[in-house]
N, CA, C and O atoms as a GROMACS GRO file, in nm:
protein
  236
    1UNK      N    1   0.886   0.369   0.638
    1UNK     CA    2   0.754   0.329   0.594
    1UNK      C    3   0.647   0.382   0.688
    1UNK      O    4   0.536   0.411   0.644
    2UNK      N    5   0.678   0.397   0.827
    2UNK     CA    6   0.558   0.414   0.916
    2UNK      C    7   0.535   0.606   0.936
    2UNK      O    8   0.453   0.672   0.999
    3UNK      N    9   0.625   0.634   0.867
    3UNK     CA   10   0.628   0.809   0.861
    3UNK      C   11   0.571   0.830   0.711
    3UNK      O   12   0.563   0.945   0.667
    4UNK      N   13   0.537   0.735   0.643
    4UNK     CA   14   0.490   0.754   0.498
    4UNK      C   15   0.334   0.732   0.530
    4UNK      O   16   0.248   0.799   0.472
    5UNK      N   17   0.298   0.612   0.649
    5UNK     CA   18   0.196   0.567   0.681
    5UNK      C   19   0.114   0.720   0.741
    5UNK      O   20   0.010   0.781   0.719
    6UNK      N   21   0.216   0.730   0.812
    6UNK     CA   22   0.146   0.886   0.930
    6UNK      C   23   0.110   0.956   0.811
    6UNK      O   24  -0.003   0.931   0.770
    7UNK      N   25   0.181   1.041   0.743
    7UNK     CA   26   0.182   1.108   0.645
    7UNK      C   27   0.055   1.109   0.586
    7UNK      O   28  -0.005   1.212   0.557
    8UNK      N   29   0.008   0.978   0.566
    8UNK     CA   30  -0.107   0.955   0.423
    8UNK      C   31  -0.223   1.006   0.559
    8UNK      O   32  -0.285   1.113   0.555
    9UNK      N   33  -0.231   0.930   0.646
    9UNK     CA   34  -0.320   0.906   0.747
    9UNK      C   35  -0.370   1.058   0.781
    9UNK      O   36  -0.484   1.101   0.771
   10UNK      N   37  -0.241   1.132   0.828
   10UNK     CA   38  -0.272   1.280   0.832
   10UNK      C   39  -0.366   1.355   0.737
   10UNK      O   40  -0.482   1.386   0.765
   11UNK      N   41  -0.288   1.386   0.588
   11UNK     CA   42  -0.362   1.378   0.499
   11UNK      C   43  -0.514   1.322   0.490
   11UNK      O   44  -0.602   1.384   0.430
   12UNK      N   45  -0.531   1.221   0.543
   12UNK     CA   46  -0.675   1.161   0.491
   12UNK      C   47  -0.739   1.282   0.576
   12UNK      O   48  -0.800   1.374   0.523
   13UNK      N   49  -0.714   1.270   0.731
   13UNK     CA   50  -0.777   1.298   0.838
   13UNK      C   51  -0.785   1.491   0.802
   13UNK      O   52  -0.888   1.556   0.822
   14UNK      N   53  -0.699   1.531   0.768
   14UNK     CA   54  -0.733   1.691   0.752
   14UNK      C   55  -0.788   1.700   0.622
   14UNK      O   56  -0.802   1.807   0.563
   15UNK      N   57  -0.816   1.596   0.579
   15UNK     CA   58  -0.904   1.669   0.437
   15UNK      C   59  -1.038   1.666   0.478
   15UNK      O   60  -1.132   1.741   0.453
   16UNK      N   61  -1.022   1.530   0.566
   16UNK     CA   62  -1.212   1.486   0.612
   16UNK      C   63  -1.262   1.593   0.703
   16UNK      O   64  -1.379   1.628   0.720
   17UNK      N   65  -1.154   1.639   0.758
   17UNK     CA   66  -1.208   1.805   0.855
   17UNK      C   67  -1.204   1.902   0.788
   17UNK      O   68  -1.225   2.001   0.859
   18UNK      N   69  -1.185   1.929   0.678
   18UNK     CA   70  -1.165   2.048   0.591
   18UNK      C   71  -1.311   2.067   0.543
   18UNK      O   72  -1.392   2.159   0.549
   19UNK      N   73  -1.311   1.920   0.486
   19UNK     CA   74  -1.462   1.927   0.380
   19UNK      C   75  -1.582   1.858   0.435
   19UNK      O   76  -1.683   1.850   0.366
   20UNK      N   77  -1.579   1.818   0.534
   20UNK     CA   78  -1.693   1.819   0.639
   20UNK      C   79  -1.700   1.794   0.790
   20UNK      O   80  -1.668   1.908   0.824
   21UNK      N   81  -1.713   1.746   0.876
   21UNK     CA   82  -1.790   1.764   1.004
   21UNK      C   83  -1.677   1.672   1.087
   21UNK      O   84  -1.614   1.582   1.032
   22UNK      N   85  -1.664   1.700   1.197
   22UNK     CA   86  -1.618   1.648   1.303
   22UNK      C   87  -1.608   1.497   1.338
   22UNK      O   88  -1.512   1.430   1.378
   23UNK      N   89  -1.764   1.457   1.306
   23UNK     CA   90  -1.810   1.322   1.289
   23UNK      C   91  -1.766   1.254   1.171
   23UNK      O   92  -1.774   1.132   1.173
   24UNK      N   93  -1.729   1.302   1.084
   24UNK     CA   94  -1.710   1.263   0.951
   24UNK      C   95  -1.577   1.220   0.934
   24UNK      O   96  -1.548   1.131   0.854
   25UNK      N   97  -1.491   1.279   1.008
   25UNK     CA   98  -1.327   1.317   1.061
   25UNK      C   99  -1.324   1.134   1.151
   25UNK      O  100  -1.266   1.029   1.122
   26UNK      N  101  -1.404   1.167   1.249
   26UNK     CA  102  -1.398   1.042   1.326
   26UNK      C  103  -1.430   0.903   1.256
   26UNK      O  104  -1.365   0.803   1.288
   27UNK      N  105  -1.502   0.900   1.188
   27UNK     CA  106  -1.557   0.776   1.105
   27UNK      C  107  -1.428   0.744   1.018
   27UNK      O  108  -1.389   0.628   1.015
   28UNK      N  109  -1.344   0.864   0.929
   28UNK     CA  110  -1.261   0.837   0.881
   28UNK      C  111  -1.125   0.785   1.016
   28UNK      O  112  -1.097   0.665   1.003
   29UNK      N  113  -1.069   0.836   1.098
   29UNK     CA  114  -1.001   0.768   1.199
   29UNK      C  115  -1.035   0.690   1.192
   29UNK      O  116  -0.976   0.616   1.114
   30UNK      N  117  -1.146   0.638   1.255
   30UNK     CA  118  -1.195   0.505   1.309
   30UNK      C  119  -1.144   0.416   1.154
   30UNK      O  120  -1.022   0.429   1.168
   31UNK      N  121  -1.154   0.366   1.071
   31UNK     CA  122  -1.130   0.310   0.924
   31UNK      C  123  -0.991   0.287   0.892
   31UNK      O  124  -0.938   0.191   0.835
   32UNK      N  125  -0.938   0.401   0.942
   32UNK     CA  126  -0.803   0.405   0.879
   32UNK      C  127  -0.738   0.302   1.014
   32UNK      O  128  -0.654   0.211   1.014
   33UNK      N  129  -0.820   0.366   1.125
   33UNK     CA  130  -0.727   0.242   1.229
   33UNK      C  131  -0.773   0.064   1.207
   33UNK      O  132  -0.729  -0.039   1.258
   34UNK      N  133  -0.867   0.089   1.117
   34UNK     CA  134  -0.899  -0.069   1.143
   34UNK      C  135  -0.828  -0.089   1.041
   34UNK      O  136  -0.747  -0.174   1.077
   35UNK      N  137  -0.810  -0.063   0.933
   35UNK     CA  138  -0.720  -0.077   0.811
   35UNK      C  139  -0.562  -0.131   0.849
   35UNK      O  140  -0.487  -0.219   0.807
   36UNK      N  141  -0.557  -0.007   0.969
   36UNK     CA  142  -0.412  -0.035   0.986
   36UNK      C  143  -0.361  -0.182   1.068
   36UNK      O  144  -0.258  -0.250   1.074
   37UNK      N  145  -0.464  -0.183   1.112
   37UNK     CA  146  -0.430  -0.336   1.231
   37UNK      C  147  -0.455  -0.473   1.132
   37UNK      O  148  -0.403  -0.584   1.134
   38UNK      N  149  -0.599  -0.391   1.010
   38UNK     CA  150  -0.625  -0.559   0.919
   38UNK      C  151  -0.469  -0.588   0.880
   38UNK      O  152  -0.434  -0.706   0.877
   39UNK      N  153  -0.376  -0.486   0.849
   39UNK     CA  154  -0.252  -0.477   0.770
   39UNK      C  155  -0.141  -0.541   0.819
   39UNK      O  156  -0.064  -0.626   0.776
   40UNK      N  157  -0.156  -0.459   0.951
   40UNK     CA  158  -0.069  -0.569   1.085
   40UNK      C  159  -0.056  -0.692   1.080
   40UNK      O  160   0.038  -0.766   1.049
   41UNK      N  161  -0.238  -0.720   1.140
   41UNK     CA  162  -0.241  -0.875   1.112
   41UNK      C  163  -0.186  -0.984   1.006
   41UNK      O  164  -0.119  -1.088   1.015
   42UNK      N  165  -0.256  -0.899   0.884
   42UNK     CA  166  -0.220  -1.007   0.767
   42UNK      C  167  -0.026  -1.021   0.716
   42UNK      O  168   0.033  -1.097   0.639
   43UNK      N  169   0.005  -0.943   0.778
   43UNK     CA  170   0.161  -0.894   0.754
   43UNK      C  171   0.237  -0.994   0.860
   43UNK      O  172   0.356  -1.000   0.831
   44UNK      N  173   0.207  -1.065   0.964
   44UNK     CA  174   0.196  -1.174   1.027
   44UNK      C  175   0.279  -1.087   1.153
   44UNK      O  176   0.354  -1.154   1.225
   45UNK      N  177   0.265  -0.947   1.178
   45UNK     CA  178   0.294  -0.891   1.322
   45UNK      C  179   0.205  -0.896   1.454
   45UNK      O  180   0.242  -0.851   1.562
   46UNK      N  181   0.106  -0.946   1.434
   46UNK     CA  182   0.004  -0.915   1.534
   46UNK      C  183  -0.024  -1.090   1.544
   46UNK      O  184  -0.048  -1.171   1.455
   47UNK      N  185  -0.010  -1.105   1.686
   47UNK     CA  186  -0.049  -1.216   1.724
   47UNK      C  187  -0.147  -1.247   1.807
   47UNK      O  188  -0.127  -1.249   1.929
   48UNK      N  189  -0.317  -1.286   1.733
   48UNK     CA  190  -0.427  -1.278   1.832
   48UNK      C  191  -0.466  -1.428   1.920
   48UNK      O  192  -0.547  -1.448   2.010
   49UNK      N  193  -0.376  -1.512   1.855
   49UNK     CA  194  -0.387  -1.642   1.973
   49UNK      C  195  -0.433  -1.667   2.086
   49UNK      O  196  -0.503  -1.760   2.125
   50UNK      N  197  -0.373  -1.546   2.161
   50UNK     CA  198  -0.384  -1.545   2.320
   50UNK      C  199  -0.532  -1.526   2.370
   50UNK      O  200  -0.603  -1.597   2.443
   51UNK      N  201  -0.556  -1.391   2.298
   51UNK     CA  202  -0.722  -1.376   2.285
   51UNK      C  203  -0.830  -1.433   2.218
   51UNK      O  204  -0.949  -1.417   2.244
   52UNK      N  205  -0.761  -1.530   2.091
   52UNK     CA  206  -0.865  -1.623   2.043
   52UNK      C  207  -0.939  -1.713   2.113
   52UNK      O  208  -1.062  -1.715   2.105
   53UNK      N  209  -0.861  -1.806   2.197
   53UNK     CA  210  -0.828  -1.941   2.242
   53UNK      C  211  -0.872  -1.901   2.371
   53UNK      O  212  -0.846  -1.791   2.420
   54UNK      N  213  -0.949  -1.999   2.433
   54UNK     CA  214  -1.033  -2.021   2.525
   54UNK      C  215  -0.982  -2.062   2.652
   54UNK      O  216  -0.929  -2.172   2.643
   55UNK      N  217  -0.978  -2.009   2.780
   55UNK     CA  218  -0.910  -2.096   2.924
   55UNK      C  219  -0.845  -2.243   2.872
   55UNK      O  220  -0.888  -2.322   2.788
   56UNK      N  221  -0.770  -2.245   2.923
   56UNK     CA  222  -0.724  -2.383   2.955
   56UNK      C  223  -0.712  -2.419   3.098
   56UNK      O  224  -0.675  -2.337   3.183
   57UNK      N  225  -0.749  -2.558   3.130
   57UNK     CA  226  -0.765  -2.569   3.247
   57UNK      C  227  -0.671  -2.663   3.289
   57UNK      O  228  -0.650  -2.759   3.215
   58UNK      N  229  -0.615  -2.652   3.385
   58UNK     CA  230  -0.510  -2.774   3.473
   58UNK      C  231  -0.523  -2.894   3.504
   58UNK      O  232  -0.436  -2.970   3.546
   59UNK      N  233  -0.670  -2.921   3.479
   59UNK     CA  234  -0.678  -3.047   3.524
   59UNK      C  235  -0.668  -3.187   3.400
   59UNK      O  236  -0.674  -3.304   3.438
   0.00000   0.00000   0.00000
């Protein structure tokens, strides 16, 4: 599945450099990585607890 993932991702990313700009390329990266982590998350692999949740203190 994660070589099907690369695959598409590739694809996206050399078409967005084919048919326009550098910046355009990056905006698409940038998307596809947030895509990929919303996917993570909701797929229940990514555990943000640690960073949600606020000090705890000892006393």
């Amino acid at each position: 599945m994660s070589k099907l993932i690369g695959v598409v991702v590739g694809l996206a990313l050399g078409f967005a450099l084919a048919f326009g700009s550098f910046g355009q390329m990056l905006i698409v990266a940038l998307f596809a990585a947030i895509g990929y982590a919303v996917s993570k998350f909701f797929a229940g692999e990514v555990n943000l607890a640690p960073y949600v949740q606020g000090r705890r203190s000892s006393q």
